[in-house]
mmCIF file of the N, C-alpha and C atoms, coordinates in Angstrom:
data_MODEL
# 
_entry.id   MODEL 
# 
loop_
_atom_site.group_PDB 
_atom_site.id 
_atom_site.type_symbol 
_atom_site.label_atom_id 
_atom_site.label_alt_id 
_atom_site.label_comp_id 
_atom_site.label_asym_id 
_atom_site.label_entity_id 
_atom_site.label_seq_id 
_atom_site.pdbx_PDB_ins_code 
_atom_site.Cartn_x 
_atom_site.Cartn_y 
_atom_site.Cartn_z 
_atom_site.occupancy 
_atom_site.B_iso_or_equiv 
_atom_site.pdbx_formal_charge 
_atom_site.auth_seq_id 
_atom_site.auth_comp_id 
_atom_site.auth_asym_id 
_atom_site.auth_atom_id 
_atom_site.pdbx_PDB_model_num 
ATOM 1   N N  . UNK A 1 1  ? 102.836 127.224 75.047 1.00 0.00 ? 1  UNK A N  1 
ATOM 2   C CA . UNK A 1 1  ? 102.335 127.936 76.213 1.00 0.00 ? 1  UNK A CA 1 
ATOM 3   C C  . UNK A 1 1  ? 101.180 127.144 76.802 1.00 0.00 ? 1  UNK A C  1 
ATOM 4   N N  . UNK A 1 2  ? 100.771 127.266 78.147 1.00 0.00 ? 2  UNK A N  1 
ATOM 5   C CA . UNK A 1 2  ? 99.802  126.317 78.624 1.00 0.00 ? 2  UNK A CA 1 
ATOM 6   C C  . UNK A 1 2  ? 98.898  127.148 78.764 1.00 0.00 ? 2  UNK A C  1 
ATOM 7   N N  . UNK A 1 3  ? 97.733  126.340 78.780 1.00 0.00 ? 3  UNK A N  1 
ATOM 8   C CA . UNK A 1 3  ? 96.405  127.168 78.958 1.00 0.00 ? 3  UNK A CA 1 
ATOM 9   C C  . UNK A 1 3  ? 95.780  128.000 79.937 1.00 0.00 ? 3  UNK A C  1 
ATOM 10  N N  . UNK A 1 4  ? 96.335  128.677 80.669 1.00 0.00 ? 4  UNK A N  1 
ATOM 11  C CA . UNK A 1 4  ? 96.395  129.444 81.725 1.00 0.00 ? 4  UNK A CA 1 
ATOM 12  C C  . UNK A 1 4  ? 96.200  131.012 81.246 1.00 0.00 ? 4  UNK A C  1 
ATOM 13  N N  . UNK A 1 5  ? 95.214  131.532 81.258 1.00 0.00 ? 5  UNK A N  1 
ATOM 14  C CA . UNK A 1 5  ? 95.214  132.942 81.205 1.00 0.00 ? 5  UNK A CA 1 
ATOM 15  C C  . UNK A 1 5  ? 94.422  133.854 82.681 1.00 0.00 ? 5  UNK A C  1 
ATOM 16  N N  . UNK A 1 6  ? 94.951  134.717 82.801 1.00 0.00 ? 6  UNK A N  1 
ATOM 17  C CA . UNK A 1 6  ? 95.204  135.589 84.082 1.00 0.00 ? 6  UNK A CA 1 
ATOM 18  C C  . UNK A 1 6  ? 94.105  136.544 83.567 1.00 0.00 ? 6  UNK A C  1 
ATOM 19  N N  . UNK A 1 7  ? 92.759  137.359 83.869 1.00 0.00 ? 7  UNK A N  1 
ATOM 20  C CA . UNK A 1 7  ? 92.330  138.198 83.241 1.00 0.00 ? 7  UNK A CA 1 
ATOM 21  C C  . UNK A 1 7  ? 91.752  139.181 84.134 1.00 0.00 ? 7  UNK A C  1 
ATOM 22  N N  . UNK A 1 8  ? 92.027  140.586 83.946 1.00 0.00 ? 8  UNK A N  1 
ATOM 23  C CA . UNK A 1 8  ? 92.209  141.980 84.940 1.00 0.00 ? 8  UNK A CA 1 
ATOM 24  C C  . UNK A 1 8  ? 90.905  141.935 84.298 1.00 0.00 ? 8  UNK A C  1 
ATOM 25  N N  . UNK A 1 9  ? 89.809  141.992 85.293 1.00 0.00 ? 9  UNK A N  1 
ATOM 26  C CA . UNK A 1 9  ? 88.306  142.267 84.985 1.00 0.00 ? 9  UNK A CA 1 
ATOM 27  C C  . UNK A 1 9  ? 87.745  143.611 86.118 1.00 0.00 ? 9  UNK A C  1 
ATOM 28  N N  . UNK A 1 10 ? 86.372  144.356 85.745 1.00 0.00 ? 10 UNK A N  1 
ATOM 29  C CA . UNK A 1 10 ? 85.788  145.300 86.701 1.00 0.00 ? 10 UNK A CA 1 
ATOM 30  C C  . UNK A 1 10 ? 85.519  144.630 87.961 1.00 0.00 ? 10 UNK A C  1 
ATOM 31  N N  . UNK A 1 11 ? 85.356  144.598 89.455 1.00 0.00 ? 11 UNK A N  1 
ATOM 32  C CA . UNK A 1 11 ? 84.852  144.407 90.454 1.00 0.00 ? 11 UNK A CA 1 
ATOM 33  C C  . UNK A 1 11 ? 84.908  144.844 91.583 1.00 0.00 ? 11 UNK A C  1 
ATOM 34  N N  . UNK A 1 12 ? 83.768  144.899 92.317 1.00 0.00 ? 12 UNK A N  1 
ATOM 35  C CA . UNK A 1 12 ? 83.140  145.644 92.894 1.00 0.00 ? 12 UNK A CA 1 
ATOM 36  C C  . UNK A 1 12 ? 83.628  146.536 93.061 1.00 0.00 ? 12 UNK A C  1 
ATOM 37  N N  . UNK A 1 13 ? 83.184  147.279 92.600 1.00 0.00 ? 13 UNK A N  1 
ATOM 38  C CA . UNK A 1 13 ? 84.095  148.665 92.215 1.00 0.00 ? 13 UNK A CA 1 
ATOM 39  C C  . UNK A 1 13 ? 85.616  149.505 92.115 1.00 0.00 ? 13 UNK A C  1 
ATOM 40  N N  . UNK A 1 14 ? 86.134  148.375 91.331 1.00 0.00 ? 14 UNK A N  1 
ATOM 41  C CA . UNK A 1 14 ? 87.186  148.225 91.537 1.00 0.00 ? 14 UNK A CA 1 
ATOM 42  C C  . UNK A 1 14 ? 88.251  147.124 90.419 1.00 0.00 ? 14 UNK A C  1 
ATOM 43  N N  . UNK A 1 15 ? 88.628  146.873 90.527 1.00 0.00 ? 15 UNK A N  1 
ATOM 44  C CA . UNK A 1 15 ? 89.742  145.878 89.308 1.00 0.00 ? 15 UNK A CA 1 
ATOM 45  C C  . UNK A 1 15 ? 90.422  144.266 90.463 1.00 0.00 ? 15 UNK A C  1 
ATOM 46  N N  . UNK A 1 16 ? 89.755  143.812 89.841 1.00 0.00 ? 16 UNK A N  1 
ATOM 47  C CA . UNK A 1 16 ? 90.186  141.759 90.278 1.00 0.00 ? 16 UNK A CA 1 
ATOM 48  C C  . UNK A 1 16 ? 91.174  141.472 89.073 1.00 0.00 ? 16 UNK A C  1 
ATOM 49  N N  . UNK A 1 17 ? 91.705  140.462 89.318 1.00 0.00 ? 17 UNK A N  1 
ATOM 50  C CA . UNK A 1 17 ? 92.486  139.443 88.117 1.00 0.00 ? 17 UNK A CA 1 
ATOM 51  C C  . UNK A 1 17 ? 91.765  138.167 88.642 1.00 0.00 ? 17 UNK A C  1 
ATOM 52  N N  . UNK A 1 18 ? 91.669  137.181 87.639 1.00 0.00 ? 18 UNK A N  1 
ATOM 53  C CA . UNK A 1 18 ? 90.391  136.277 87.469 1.00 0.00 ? 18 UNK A CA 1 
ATOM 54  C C  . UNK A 1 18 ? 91.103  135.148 86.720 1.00 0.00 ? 18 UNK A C  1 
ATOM 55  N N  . UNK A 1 19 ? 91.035  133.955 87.103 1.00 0.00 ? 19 UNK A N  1 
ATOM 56  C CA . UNK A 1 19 ? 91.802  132.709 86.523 1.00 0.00 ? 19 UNK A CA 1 
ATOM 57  C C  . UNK A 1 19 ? 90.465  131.813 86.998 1.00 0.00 ? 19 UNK A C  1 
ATOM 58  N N  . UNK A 1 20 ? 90.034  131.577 85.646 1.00 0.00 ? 20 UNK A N  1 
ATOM 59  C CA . UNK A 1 20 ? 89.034  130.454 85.684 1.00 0.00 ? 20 UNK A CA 1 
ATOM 60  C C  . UNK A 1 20 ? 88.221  131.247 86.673 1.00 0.00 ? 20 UNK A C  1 
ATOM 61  N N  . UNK A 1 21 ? 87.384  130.564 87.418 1.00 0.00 ? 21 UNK A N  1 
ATOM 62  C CA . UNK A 1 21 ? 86.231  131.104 87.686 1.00 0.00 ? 21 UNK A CA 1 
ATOM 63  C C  . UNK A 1 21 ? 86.491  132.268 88.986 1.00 0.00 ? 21 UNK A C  1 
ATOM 64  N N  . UNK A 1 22 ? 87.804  131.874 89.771 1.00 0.00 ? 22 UNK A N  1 
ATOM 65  C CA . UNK A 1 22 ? 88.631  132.434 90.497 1.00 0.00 ? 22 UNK A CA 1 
ATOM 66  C C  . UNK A 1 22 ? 89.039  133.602 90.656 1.00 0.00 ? 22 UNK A C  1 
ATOM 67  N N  . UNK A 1 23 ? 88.375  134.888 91.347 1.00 0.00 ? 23 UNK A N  1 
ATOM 68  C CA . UNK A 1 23 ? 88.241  136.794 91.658 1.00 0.00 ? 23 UNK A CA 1 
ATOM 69  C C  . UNK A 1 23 ? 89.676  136.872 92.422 1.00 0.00 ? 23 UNK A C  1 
ATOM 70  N N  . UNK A 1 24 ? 90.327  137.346 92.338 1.00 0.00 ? 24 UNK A N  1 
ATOM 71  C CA . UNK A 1 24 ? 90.815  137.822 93.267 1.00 0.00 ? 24 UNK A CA 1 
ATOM 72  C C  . UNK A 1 24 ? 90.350  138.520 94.062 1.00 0.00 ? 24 UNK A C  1 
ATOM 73  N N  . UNK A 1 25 ? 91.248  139.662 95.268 1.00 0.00 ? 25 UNK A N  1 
ATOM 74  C CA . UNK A 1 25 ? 90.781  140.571 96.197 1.00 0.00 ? 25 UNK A CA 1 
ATOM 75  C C  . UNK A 1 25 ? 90.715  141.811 94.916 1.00 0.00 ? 25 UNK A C  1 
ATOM 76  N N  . UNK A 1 26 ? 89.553  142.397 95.137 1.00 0.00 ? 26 UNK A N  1 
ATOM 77  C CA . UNK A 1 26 ? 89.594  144.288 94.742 1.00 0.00 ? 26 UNK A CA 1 
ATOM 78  C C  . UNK A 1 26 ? 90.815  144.909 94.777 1.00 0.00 ? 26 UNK A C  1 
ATOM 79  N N  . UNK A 1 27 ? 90.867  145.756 93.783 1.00 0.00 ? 27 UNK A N  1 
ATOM 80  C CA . UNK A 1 27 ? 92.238  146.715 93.828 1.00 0.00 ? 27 UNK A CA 1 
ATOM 81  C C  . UNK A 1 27 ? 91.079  147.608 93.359 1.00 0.00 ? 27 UNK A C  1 
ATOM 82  N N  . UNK A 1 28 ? 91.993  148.882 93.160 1.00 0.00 ? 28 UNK A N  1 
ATOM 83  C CA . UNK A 1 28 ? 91.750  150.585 93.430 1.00 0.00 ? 28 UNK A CA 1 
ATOM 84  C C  . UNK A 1 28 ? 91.584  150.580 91.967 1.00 0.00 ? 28 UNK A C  1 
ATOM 85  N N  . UNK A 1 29 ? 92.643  150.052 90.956 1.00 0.00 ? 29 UNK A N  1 
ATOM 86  C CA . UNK A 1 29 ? 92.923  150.147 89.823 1.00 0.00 ? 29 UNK A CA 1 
ATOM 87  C C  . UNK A 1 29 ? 93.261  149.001 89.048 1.00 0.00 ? 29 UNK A C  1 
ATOM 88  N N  . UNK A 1 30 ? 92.915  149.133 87.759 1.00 0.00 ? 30 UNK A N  1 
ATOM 89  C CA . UNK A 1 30 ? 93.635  148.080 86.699 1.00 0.00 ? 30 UNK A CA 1 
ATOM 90  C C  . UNK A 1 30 ? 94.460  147.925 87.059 1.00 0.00 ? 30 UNK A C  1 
ATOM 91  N N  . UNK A 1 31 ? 95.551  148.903 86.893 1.00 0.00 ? 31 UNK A N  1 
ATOM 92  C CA . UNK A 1 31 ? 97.255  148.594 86.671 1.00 0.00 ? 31 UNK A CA 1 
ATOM 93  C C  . UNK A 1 31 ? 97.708  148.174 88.179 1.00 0.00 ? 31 UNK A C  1 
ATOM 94  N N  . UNK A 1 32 ? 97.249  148.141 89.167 1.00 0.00 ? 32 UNK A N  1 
ATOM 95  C CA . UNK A 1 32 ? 97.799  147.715 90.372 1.00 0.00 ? 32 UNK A CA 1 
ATOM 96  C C  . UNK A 1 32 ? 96.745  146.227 90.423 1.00 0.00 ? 32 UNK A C  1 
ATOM 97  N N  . UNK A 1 33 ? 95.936  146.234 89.692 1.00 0.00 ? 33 UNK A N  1 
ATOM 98  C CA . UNK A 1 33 ? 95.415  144.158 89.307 1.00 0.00 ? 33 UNK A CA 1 
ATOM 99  C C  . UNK A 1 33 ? 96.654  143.474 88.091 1.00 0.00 ? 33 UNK A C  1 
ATOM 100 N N  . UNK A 1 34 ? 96.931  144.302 87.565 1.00 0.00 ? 34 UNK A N  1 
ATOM 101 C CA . UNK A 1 34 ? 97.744  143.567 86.752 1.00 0.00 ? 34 UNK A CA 1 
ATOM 102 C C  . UNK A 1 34 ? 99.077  143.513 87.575 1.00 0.00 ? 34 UNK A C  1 
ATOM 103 N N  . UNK A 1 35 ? 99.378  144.119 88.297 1.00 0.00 ? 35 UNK A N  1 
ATOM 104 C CA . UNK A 1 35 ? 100.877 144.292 89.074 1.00 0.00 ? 35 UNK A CA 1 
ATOM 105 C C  . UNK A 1 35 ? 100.328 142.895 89.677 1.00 0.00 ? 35 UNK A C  1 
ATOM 106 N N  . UNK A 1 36 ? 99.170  142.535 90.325 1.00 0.00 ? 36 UNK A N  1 
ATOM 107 C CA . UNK A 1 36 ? 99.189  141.383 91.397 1.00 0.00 ? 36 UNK A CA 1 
ATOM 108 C C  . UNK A 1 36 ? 99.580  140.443 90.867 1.00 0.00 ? 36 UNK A C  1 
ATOM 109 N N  . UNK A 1 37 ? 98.310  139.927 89.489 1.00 0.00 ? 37 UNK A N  1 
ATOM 110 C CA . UNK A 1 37 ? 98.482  139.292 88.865 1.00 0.00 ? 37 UNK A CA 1 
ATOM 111 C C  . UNK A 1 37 ? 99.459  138.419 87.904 1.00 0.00 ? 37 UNK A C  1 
ATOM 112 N N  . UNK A 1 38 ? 100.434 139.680 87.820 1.00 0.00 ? 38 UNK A N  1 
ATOM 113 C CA . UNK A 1 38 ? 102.244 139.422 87.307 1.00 0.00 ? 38 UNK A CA 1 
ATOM 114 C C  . UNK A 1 38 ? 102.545 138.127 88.182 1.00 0.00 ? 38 UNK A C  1 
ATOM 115 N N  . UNK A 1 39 ? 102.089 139.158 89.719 1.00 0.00 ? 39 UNK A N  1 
ATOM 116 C CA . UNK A 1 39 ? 103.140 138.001 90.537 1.00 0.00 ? 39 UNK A CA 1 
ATOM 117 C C  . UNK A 1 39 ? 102.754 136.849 91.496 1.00 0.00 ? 39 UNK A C  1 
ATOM 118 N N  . UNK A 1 40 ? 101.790 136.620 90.944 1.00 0.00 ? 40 UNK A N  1 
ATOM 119 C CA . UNK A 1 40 ? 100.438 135.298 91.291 1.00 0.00 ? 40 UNK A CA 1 
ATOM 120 C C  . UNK A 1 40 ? 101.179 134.634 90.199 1.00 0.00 ? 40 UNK A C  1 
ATOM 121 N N  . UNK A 1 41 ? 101.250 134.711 89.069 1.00 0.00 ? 41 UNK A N  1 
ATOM 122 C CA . UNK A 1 41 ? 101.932 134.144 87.824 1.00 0.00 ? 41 UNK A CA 1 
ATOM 123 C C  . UNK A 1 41 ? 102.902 133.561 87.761 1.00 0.00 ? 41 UNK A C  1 
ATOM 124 N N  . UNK A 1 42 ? 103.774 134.604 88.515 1.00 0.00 ? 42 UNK A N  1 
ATOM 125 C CA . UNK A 1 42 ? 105.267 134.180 88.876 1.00 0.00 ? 42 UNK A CA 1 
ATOM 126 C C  . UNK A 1 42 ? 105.583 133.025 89.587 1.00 0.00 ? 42 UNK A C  1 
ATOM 127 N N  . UNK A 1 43 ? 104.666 132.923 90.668 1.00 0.00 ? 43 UNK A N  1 
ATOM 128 C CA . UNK A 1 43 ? 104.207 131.603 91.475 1.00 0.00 ? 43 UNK A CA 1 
ATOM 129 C C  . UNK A 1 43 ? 103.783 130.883 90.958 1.00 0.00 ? 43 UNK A C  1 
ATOM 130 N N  . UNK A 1 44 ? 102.983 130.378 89.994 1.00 0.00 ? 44 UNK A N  1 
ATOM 131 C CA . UNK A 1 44 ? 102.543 129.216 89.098 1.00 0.00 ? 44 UNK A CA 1 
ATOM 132 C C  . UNK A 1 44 ? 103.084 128.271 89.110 1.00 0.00 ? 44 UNK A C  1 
ATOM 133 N N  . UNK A 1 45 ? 102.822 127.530 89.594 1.00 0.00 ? 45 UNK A N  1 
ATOM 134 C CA . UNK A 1 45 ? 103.927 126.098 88.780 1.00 0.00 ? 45 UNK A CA 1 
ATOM 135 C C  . UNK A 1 45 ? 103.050 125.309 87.491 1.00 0.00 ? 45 UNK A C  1 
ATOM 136 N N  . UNK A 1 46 ? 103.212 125.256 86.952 1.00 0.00 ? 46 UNK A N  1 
ATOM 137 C CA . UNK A 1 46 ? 102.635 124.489 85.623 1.00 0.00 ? 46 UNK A CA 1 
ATOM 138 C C  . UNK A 1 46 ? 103.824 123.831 84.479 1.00 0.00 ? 46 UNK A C  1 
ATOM 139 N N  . UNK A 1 47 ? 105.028 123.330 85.219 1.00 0.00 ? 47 UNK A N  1 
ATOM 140 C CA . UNK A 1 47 ? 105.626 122.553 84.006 1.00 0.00 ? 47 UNK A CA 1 
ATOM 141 C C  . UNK A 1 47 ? 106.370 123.639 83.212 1.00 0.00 ? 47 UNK A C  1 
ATOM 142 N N  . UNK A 1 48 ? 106.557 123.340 82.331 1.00 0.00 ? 48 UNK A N  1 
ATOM 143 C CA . UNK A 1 48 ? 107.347 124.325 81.540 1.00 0.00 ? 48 UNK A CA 1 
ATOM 144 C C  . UNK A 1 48 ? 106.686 125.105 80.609 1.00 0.00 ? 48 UNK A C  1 
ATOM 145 N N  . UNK A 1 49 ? 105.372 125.485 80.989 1.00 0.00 ? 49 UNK A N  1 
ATOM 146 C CA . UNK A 1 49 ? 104.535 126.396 80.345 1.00 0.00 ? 49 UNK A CA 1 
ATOM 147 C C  . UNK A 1 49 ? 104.604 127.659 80.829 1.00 0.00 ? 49 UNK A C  1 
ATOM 148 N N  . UNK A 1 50 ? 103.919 128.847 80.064 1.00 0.00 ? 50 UNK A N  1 
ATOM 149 C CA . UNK A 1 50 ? 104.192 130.004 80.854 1.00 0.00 ? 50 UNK A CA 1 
ATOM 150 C C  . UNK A 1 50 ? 102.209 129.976 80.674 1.00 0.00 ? 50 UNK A C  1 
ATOM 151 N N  . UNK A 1 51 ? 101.863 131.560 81.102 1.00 0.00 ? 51 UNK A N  1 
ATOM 152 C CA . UNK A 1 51 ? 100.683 132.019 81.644 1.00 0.00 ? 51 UNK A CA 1 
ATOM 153 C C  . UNK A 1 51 ? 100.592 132.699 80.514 1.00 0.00 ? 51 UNK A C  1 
ATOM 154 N N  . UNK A 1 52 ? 99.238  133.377 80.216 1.00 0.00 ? 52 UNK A N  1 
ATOM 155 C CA . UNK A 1 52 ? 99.102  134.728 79.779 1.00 0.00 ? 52 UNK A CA 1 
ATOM 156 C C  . UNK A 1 52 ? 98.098  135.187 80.222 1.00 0.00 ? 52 UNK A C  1 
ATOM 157 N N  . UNK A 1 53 ? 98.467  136.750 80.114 1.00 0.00 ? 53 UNK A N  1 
ATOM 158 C CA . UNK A 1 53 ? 97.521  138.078 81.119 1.00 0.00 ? 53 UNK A CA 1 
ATOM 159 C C  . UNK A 1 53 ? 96.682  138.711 80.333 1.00 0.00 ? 53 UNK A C  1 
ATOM 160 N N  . UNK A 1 54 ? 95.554  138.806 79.859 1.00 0.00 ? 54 UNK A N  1 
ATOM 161 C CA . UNK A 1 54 ? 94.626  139.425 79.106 1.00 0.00 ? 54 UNK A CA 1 
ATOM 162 C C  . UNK A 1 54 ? 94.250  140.579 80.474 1.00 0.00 ? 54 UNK A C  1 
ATOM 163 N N  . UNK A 1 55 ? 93.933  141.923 79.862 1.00 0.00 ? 55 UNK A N  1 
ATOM 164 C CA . UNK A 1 55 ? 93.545  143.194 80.453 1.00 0.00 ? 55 UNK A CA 1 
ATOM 165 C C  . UNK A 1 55 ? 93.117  144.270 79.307 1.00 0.00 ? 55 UNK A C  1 
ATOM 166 N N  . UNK A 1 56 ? 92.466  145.087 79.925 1.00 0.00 ? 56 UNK A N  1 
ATOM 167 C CA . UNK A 1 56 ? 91.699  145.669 78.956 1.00 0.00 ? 56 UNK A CA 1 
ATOM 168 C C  . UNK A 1 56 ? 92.890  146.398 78.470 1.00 0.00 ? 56 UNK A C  1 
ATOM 169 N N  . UNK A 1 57 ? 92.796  146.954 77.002 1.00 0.00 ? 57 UNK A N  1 
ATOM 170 C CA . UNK A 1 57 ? 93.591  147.549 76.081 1.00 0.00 ? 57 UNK A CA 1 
ATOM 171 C C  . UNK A 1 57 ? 93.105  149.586 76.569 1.00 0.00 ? 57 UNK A C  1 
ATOM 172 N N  . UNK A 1 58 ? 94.444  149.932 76.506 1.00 0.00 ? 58 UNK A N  1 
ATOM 173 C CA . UNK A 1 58 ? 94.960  151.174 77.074 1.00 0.00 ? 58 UNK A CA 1 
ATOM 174 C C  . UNK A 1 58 ? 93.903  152.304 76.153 1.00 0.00 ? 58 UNK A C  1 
ATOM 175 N N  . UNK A 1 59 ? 93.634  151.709 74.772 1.00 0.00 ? 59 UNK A N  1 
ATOM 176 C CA . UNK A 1 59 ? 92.793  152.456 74.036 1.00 0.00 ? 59 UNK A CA 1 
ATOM 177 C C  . UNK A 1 59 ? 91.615  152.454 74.270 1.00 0.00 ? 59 UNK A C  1 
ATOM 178 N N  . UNK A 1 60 ? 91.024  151.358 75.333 1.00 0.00 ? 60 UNK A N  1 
ATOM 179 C CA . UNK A 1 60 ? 89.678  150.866 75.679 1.00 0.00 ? 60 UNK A CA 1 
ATOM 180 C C  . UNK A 1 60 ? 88.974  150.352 74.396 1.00 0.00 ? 60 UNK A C  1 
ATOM 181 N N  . UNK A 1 61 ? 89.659  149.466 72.833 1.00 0.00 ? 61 UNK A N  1 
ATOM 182 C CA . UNK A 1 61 ? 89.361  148.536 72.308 1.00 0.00 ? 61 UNK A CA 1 
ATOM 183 C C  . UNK A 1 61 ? 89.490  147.278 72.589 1.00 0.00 ? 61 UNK A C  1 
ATOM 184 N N  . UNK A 1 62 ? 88.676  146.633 73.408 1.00 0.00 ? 62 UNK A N  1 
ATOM 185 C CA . UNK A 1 62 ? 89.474  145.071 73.451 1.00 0.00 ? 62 UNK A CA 1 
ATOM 186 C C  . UNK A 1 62 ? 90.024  144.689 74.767 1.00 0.00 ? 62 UNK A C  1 
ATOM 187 N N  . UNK A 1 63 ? 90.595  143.502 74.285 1.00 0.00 ? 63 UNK A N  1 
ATOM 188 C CA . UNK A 1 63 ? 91.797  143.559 74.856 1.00 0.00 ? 63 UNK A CA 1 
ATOM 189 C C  . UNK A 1 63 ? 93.220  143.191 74.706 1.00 0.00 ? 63 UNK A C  1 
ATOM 190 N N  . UNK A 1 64 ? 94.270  143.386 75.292 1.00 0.00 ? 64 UNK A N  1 
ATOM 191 C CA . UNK A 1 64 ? 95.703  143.408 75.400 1.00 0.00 ? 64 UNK A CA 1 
ATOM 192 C C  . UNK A 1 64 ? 96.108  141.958 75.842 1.00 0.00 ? 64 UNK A C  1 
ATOM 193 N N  . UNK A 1 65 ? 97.222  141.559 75.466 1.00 0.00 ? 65 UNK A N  1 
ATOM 194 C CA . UNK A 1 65 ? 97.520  140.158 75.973 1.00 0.00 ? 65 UNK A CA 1 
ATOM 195 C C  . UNK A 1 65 ? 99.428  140.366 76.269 1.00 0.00 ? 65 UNK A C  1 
ATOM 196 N N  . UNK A 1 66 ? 99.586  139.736 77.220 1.00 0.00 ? 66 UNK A N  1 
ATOM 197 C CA . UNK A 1 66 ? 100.891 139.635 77.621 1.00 0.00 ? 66 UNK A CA 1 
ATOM 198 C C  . UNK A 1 66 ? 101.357 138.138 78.145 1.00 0.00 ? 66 UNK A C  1 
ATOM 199 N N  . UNK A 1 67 ? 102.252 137.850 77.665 1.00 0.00 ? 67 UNK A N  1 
ATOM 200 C CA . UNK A 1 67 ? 102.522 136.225 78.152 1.00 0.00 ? 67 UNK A CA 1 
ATOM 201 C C  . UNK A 1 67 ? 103.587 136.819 79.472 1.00 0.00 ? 67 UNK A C  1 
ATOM 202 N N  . UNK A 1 68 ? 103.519 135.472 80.497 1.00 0.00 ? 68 UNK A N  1 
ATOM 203 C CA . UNK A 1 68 ? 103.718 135.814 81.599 1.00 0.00 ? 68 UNK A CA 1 
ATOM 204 C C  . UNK A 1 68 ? 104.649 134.595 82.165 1.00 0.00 ? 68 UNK A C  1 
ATOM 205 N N  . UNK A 1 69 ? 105.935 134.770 82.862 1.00 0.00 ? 69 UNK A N  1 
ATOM 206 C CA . UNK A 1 69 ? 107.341 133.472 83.096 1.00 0.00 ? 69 UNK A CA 1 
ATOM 207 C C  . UNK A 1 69 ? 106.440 132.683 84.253 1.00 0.00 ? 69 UNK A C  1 
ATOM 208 N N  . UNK A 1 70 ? 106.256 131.578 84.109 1.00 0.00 ? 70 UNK A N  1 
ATOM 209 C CA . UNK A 1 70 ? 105.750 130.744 85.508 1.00 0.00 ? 70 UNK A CA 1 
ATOM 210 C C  . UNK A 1 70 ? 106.804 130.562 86.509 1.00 0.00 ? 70 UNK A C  1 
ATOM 211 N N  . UNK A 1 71 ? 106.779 129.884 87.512 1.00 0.00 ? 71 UNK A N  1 
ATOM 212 C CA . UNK A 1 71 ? 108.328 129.147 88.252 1.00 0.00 ? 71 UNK A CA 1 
ATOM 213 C C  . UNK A 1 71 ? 108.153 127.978 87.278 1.00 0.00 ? 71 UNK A C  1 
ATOM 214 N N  . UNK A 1 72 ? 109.344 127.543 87.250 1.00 0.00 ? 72 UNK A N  1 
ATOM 215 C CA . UNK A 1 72 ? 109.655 126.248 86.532 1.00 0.00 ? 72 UNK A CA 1 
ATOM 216 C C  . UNK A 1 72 ? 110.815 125.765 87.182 1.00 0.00 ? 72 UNK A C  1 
ATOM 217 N N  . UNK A 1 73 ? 110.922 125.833 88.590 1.00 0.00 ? 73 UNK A N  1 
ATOM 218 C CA . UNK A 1 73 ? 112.020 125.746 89.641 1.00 0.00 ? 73 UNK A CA 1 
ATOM 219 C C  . UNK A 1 73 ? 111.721 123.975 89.485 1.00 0.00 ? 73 UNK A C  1 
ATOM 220 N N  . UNK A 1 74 ? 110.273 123.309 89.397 1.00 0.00 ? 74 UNK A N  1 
ATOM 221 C CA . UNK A 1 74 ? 110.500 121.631 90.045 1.00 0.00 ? 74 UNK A CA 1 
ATOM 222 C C  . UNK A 1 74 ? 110.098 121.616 91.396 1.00 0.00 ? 74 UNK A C  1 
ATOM 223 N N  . UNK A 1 75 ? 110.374 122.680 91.938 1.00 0.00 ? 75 UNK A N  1 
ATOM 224 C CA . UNK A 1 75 ? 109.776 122.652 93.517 1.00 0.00 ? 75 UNK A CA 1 
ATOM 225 C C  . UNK A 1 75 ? 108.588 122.325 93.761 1.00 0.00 ? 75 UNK A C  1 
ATOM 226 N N  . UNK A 1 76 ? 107.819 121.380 94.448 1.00 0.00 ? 76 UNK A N  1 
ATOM 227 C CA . UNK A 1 76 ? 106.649 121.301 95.103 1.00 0.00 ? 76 UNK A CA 1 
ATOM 228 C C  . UNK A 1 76 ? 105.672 122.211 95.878 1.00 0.00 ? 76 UNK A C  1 
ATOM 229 N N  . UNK A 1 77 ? 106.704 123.084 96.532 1.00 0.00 ? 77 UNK A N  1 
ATOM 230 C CA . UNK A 1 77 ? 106.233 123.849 97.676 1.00 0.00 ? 77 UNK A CA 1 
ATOM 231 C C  . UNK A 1 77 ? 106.207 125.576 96.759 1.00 0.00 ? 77 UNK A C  1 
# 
């Protein structure tokens, strides 16, 4: 897997997904940052590596990790 992790963090009042130093836009909720974040992922190109999505854990210990399919189409664009 490549070193790429996706991570659903608090902001401004509200839920970002965060790659490297990189916020996304605000959402309302976690689970609609992690919906984005899925498909920001999906778009990736990185070779034949996939992503993974760290978000806070449903129990509010921690957190949760989910590996995530990149494109691995070869396409440039």
């Amino acid at each position: 897997m490549a070193d790429i992790t996706y991570q659903v963090v608090p902001h401004d009042n509200g839920w970002a997904y965060k790659l490297g130093d990189t916020l996304s836009e605000t959402y309302a909720t976690a689970d609609e940052a992690i919906v984005h974040a899925r498909d920001a992922a999906s778009r990736q190109k990185i070779g034949d590596g996939d992503a993974l999505l760290a978000y806070p854990a449903p129990d509010g210990r921690g957190w949760a990790f989910q590996e995530l399919e990149t494109d691995k189409s070869g396409s440039r664009l």
